[in-house]
N, C-alpha and C positions, 0 to 999 in steps of 0.2 A: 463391665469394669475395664478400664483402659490398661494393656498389658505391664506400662511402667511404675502405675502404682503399688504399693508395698503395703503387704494385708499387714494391718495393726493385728497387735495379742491379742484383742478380745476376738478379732474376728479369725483368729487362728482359731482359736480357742474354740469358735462357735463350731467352726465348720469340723473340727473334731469330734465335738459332743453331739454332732447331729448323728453323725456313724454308728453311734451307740453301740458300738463294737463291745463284745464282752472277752476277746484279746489282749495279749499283753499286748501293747502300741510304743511301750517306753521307747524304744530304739527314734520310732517315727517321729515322735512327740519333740525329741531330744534334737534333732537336726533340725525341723521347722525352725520351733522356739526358742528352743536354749534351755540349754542347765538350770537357768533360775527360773523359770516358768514353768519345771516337769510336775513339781509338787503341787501344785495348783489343780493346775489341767487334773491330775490322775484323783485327786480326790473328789472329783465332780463327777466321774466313767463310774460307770455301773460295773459292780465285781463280778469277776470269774466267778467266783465260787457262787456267788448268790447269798442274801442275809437267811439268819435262820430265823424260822416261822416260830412268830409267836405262839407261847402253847396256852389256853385257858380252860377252866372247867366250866363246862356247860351247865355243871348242876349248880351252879351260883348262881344262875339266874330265877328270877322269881317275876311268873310269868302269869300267877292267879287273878293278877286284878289288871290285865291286858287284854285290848276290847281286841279279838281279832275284825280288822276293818273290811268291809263290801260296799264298794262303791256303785253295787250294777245299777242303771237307770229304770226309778219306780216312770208310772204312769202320771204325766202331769196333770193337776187338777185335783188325784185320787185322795180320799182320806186311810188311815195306818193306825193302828193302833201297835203302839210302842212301850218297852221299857227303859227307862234311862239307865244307860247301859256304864256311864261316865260321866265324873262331875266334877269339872275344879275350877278353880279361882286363878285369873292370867289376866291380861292385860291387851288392850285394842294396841292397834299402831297409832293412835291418838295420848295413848297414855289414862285410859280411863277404866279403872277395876270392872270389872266384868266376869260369868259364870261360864266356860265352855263345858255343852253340852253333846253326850256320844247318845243318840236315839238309837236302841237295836230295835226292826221291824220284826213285832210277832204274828200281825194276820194284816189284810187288808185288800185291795182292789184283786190282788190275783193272789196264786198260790205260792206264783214262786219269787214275792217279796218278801218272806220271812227270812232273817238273819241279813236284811241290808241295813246300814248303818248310815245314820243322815246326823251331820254336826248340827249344831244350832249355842249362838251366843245370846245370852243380855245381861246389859251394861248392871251395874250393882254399883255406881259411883253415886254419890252424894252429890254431888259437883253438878251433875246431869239429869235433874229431879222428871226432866219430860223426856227422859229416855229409862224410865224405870217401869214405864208401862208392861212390859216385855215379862221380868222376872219376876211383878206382881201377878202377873196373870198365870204364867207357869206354877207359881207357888202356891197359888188358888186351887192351881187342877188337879194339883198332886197331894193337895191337902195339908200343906205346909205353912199357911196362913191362917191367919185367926180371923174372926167378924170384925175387927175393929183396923185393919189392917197391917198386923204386924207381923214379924219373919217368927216363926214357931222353933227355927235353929238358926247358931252360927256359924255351922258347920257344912258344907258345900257337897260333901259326901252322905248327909243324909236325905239326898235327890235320889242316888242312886238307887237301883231296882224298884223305884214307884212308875208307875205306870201313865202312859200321857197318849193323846189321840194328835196325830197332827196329817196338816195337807200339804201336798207335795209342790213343789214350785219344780220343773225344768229349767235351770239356768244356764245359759252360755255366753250371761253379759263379759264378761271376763276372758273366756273364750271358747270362740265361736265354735272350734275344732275339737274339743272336747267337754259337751252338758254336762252338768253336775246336780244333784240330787239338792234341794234347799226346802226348808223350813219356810210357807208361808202362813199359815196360822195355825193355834194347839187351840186344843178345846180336853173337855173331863174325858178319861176314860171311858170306853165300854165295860174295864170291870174297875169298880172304884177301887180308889186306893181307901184302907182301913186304919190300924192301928198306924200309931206312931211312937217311939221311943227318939227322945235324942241324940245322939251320940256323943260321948266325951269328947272334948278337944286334946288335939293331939293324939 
């Protein structure tokens, strides 16, 4: 910057807030810029004192129906046998109603897959009648479908804890540097799913 030029306020301004100084500066502040610039500047500096920490109760939290997630990488290829660990009702970035699915792994190609957790979606839009394949066939497995093909609930939560076999996909179309665990096709349990109750809505 050429010695004759005269720093504008803002870039006063900058090259103080970089300093992030937790000192008084007023004196400093006041000769640079001026009187009417001190109030500005000083409410942008981080305080002396420091803010006071927020305080919360931990025991407000309600943490029973929260999947703890394991993302380690299953064996691609392998088949799992699963319980649906999480069920709700969200939305593609398309904008088309759809079911996110939490798979918790309870046995399968090795030992130490139990308790990995693999997401899997499908679509539940009306709008997309050739992309219903997906939650027809889940709701098949888990015994949530009638012979004549119809949904046995309207309730997204009564997926939960039924049981489902699926095979594992390695993917890293997305990215390369870090695989992720995916859902390429489900099939019935090895232990079938039984009874059914529906659950009230709401």
């Amino acid at each position: 910057m050429p010695p004759d030029r005269r720093l504008t306020v803002a870039e006063k301004e900058e090259d103080l807030l970089a300093t992030k100084t937790t000192t008084p500066v007023a004196d400093e502040i006041d000769v640079i810029l001026g009187a009417e610039d001190l109030d500005a500047v000083l409410n942008q500096l981080p305080s002396a004192a420091g803010e006071e920490e927020e305080v919360f109760n931990l025991q407000e939290l309600e943490l029973s129906g929260v999947v703890e997630m394991d993302f380690r990488l299953l064996t691609n290829g392998a088949w799992y046998d699963a319980v649906i660990a999480s069920a709700k009702q969200s939305r593609s970035s398309a904008g088309n109603k759809m079911l996110e699915f939490i798979f918790l792994v309870e046995d399968g190609a090795e030992s130490t897959a139990t308790g990995v957790t693999v997401t899997e979606y499908a679509i539940c839009d009306s709008r997309q009648p050739k992309a219903l394949w997906k939650i027809k066939k889940i709701a098949r497995q888990v015994g949530l479908l009638s012979d004549n093909g119809l949904m046995l609930t309207s309730n997204a939560k009564d997926f939960i804890g039924r049981r489902i076999k699926f095979q594992n996909k390695v993917d890293s179309e997305y990215n390369p540097n870090q695989p992720r665990n995916k859902v390429s096709a489900t099939d019935f349990p090895t232990t079938p799913n039984t009874s059914f109750a529906p659950s009230k809505k709401g």
